[in-house]
N, C-alpha and C positions, 0 to 999 in steps of 0.2 A: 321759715324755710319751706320751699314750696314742695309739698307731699309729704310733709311730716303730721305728726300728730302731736300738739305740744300740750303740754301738763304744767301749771306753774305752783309751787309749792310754798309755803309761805311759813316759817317757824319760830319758836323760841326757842333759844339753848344760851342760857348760862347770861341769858338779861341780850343778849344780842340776838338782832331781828336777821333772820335768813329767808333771801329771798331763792330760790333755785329756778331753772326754767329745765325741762324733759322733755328732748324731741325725739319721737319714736317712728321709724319707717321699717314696715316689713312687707312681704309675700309670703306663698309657700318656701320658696327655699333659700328666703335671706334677712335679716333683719339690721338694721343700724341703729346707734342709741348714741344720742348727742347729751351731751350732761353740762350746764354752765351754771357756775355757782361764781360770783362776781368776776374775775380774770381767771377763773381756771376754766378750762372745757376738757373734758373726756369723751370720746370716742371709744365707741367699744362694739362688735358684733362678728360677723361673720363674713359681710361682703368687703372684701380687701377693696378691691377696687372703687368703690361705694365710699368705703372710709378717705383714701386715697385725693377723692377727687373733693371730698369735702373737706380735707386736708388744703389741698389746693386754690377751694375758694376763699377758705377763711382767711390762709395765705394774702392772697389780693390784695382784698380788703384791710384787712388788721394786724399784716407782718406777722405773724403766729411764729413761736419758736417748740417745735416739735421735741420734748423729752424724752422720747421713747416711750417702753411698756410701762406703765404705770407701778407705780410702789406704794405712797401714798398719797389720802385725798380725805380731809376734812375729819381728820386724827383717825382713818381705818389706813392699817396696814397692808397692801395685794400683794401675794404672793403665787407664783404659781409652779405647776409641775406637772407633769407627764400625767396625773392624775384626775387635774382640773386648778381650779382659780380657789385659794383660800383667802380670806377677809376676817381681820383682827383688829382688835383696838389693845392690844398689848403696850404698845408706846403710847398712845394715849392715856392710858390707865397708870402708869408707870410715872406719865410727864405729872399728871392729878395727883399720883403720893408724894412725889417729890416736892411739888408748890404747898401743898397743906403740910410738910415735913411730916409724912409717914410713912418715908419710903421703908423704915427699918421694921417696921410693927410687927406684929406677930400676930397670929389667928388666936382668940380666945372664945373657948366654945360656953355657951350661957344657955342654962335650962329654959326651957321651951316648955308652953302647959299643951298637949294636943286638943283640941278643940272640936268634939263629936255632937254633932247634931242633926235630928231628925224631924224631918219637917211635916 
């Protein structure tokens, strides 16, 4: 994308290879952040219009179907509020007890030796 700044990320989680691409365009008083991780793309920033029209090329091109504001994206939950933008992996964590069957378990607290040393 021409005037971006792209970042490509390359990972392991959970024996699966993740490949992400990060395309970042700012100034002083605007910034855009393209996010694709295999079919998903996120859009996020401040310039509507900016977002809008990058909306519209992707469109063109690759028929894109617009979900609205974002909820979740790669087991983080978004939430937001007059506040600001929260980010959780509640359902994440939640779906991971459930598959290992621990969704029931309980916290057991286990003595600890503290560990002081001076170098």
């Amino acid at each position: 994308m021409l005037g971006y700044l792209h970042f490509s990320s390359l990972m392991a989680i959970n024996n699966d290879l993740l490949i992400i691409h990060y395309f970042l365009k700012s100034n002083q008083l605007s910034f855009t952040n393209l996010l694709v991780y295999v079919d998903d793309i996120v859009l996020a920033g401040n310039d509507l219009t900016g977002i809008r029209h990058i909306t519209q090329l992707l469109n063109n091109v690759f028929k894109i179907k617009d979900l609205g504001d974002l909820r979740f994206f790669m087991g983080f939950e978004v939430a937001r509020s007059n506040k600001g933008i929260n980010i959780c992996q509640r359902k994440y964590t939640i779906d991971s007890l459930h598959d290992i069957s621990m969704i029931g378990s309980k916290p057991v607290s286990t003595s600890s030796k503290v560990w002081n040393s001076s170098f």
